[in-house]
N, C-alpha and C positions, 0 to 999 in steps of 0.2 A: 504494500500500500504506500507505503515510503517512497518509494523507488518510482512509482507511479505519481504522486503528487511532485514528485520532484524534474520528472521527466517533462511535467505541464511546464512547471515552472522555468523550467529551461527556454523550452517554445515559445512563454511570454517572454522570458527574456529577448530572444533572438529577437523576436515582432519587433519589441517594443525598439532594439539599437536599429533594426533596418527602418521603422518608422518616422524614426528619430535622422536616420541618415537621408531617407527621404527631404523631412521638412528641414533640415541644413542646406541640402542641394538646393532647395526653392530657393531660402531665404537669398544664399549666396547667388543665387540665377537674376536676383532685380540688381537693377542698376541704381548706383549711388547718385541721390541728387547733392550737385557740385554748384560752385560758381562757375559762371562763364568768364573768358570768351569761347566758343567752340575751337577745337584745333585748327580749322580753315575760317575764319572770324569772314571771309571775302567770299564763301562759298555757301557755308554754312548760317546763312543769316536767320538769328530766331525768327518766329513769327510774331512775336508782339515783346514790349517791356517786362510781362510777367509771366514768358516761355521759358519753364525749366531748360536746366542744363543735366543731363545726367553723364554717367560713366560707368557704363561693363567691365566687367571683368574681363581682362584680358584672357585672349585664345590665342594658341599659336597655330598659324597657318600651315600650307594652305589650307584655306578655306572651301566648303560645298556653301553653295551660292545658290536657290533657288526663284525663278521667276513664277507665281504664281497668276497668270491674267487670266478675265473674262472674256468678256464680246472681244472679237477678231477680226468681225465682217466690215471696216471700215478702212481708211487709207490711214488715219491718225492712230491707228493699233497696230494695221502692218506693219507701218513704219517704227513703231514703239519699241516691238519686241527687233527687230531686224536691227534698230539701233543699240539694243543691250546687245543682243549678240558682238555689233561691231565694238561694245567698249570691251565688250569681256574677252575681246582677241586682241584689245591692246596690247604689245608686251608687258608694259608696267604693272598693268591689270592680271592678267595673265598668270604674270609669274605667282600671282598671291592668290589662286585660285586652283583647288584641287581638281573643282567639278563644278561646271555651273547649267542648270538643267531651265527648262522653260516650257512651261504647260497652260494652254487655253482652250477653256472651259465652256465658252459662249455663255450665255444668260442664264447660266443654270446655276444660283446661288448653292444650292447643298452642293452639286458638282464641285463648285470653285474650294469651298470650305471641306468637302474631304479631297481634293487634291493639295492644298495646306493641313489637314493633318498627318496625311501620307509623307508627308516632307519632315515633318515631326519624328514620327514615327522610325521614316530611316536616318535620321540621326544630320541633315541637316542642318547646319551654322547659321546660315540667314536666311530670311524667305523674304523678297520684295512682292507688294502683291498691288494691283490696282481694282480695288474692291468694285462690286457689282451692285455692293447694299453697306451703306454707312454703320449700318446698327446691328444687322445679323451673325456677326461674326464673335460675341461674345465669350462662346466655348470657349472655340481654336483659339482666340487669344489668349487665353486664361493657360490653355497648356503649352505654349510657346512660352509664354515667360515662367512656367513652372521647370519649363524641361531647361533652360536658359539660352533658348533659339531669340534672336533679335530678329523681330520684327518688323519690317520700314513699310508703309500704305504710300502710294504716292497715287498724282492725280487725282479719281476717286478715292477718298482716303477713308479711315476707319473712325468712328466716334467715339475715341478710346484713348486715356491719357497713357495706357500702358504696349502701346505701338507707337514707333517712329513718323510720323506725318510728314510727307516732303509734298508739297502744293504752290500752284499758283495761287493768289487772292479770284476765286472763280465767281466768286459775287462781284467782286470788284469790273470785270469783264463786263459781266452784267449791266452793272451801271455805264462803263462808258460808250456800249453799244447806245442802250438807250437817251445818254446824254448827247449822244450824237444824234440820233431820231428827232429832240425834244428842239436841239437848234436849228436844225434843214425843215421842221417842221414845225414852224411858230403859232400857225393853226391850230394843232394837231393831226385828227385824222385820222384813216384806216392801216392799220399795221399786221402784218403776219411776221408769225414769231415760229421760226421753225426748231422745234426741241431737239436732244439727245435722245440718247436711252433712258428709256422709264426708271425710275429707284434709284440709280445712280444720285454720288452727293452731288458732283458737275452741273448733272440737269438740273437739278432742285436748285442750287446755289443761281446759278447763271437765270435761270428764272425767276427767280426771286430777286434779285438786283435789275432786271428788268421791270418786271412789274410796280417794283417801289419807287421807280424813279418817273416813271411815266406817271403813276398815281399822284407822287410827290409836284409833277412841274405844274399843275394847278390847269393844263389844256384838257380838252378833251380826247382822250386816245379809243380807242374802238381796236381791240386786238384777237384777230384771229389764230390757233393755235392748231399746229400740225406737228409730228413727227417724224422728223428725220434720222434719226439712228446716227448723225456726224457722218452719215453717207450720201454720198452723190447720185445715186442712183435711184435711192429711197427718198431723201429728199426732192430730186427732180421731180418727182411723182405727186410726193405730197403738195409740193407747189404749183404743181400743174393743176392737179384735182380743186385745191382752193381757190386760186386763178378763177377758173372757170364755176365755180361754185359762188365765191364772195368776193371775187375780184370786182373792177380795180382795186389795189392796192398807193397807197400812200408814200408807205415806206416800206422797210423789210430787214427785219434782224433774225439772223441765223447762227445757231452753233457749232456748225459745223456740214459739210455737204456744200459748202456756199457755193462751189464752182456748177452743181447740178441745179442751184437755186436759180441763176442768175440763167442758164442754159432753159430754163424753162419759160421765164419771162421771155427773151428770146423766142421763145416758137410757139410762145401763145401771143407772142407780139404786143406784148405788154408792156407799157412805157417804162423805162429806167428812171427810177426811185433811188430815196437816198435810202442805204443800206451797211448795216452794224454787223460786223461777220468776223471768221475766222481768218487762218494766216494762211490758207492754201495758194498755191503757186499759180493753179489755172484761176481762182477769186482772184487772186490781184492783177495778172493779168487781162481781164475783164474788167477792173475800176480806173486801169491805167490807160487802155484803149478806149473806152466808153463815158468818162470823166465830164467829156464836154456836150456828150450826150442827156445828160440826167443821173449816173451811177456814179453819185457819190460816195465814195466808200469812208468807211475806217476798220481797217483790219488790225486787229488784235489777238491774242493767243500767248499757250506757251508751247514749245515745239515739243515732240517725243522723245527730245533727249531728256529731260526731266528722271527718265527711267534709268540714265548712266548717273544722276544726283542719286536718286537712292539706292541704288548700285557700293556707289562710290563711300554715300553714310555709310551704308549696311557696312564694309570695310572697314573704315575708320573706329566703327562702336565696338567692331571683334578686336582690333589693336589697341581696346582701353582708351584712345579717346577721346575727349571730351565731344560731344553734341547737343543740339537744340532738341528737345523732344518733339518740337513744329518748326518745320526750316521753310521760310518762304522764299518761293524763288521769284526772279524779276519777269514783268509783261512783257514781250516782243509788239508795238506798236507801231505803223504808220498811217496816218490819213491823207484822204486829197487836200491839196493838191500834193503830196513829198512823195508820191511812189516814184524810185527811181529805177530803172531799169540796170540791172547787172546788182542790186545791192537789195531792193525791196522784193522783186521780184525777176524772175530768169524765161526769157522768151521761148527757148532753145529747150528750157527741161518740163518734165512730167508737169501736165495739169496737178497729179496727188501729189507733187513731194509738200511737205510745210515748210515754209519758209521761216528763218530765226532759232532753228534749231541748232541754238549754241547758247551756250554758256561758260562766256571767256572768261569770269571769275574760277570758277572751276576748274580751268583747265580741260573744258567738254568743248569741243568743236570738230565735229564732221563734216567729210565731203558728203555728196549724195552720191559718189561712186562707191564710198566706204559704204554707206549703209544698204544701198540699193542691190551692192552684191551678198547680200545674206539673205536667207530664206525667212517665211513668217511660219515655217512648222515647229511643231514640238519637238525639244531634242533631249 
C-alpha cells in the first residue's frame, strides 16, 4: 500500500515539475516591454507616442520564417507574396534564414488560422501573416506567444496587443481619397465607392475614413457602394453594373482594381470624374493621359513590399531587438497635376505592377524585374 501511494506521489510529482516547466517556457516566450528607440528608429517607426516597445528573447538563427496569406486572386497579393519571396532570396536575408515557406488560403478564415497553427505546431520561429478577419484569430494567437513563435500581422492586421502590427495609417487613405472628392466636388454629388474584400480591417478602415469625411465636409454626398475585391476584373464589372444601374456618377473613389475602374467608365462612355484611388501602374497611367480630360486623380497607397517590413521585424524580434509593437509605415502619394512619367508612373510596364513599392528607410527597394521573376504559388 506504501509503495502504491508512493508510486502516485511520484507521478504528481513528475506532472506537477513538467507543468511547472510548461508555464516557465510561456512566461519566458513574452516579450519584455522596454524603452525605445527600436533598433532601426528610420524603419521601424512606432505607431503613435504610447506604442510599446518590446524585446524577445533572443534565438539563434537561422531562422524558419513563415508567410501565412489569405485572398490571392488580386495583383496587390500576387505581387505581395512574389515580393517576400524576392526579399527572402536576398543574400543578407538569406543567409539568416533556414527555411522560409509561404501559404495562401483564399477567404477561408478557419483555413488561414489552421495553416498558422500548423506552422506552430512544426516548430516555426516567425509567422508573418496578412489577416482575413481582425478579430478571429484569438486562439492561434494565444498559442504562438505560448509556444514563443513571434508573430508580425501586416497590412490587414490582427486586433491584438500580443502580435506584431506593421501597417499603413489605412483610414488615413480613407480620408485623403475623400478629401480629394470633397474639393473637385464643392457641390457634392453622386459618388461610387468601390470596396475591398469583405471583413478584412483594410476594407473596414478605408471605408470608414471615407464615409466620415464626406459626412464631416457638411455637402451633400449620395454614395453608391460596390465591390471590388482590389481586383481589376471584379471591379471592372462592379462598375460597369452600377454605371448602368445609378450612373452618372460625380466622382469615384476606389481601393483598389482602379485600372479596371477607370476601363469601364471608358466603355460605358462615361464622363471622367474626379477620382480617389490606388497606386496601380495602369490607374496612373490613365490620370496622367486623361488629366485634361476630366480624370483627376490622386493616387495613394502602400506598395506590397510592406511584407519585406514584417519580414524584416519578424528578424530583428528573433535577434533580441528592440521593436514597436505597431510600426507605421509611410503613404506612397501623388496627385494631378505631379504625375511624372519615368518616377510616378512607367509607360513601358505592366498595367498590375504598384507603383512606390519601396521603402528606402528600410533599406526595401525593388526592381519589378526582381519581383516579377518569382512565382505567386505556395512553396
Amino acid at each position: 500500500m506504501l509503495k502504491v501511494k508512493e508510486a502516485k506521489l511520484a507521478r504528481i510529482a513528475a506532472f506537477s515539475v513538467s507543468a511547472l516547466a510548461l508555464l516557465c517556457g510561456a512566461a519566458s516566450a513574452e516579450p519584455k516591454v522596454v524603452s525605445g528607440p527600436a533598433a532601426e528608429p528610420g524603419c521601424m517607426v512606432p505607431w503613435a507616442a504610447d506604442t510599446q516597445f518590446l524585446q524577445y528573447s533572443k534565438k539563434d538563427g537561422p531562422y524558419r520564417i513563415a508567410l501565412a496569406n489569405g485572398y490571392i486572386a488580386n495583383t496587390w497579393r500576387i505581387q505581395m507574396v512574389q515580393t517576400a519571396k524576392a526579399y527572402a532570396a536576398q543574400p543578407d536575408v538569406a543567409a539568416k534564414l533556414k527555411e522560409f515557406k509561404v501559404v495562401s488560403t483564399g477567404e477561408d478564415v478557419p483555413a488561414q488560422i489552421s495553416a498558422i497553427n500548423n506552422f506552430i505546431d512544426a516548430g516555426y520561429d516567425a509567422i508573418v501573416v496578412n489577416a482575413q478577419n481582425p478579430t478571429a484569430f484569438g486562439p492561434v494567437i494565444k498559442r504562438a506567444k505560448e509556444a514563443g513563435v513571434v508573430l508580425v500581422a501586416f497590412d490587414n492586421i490582427l486586433d491584438t496587443k500580443d502580435a506584431i502590427n506593421v501597417n499603413v495609417d489605412q483610414k488615413g487613405l480613407g480620408v485623403l481619397w475623400a478629401d480629394w472628392l470633397v474639393k473637385h466636388l464643392p457641390n457634392g454629388g453622386k459618388v461610387l465607392e468601390v470596396r475591398g474584400v469583405a471583413g478584412t480591417s483594410v476594407d473596414t478602415d478605408r471605408h470608414n475614413g471615407i464615409h466620415e469625411t464626406l459626412d464631416a465636409s457638411g455637402k451633400k454626398f449620395t454614395v453608391t457602394e460596390v465591390v471590388g475585391k482590389w481586383d481589376d476584373g471584379v471591379a471592372q464589372k462592379a462598375t460597369a453594373d452600377a454605371i448602368a444601374t445609378n450612373g452618372p456618377f460625380d466622382g469615384i473613389t476606389a481601393q483598389g482594381g482602379d485600372t479596371g475602374v477607370v476601363q469601364a467608365m471608358i466603355d460605358a462612355k462615361h464622363p471622367f470624374v474626379p477620382f480617389g484611388g490606388e497606386t496601380e501602374n495602369g490607374f496612373r497611367k490613365f490620370c496622367a493621359a486623361h488629366a485634361a480630360d476630366g480624370l483627376k486623380c490622386s493616387s495613394a497607397g502602400t506598395g506590397p513590399a510592406q511584407v519585406a517590413v514584417a519580414i524584416k521585424t519578424a528578424i530583428a524580434a528573433l535577434e533580441g531587438q528592440v521593436v514597436p509593437q505597431a510600426v507605421k509605415l509611410p503613404t506612397a502619394v501623388v496627385s494631378d497635376p505631379d504625375f511624372k512619367e519615368g518616377e510616378d508612373y512607367y509607360p513601358t510596364q505592366s498595367d498590375n505592377f504598384f507603383v512606390g513599392n519601396s521603402f528606402p528607410t528600410c533599406g526595401i527597394n525593388f526592381s519589378a524585374q526582381e519581383i516579377m521573376g518569382q512565382s505567386k504559388e505556395n512553396q
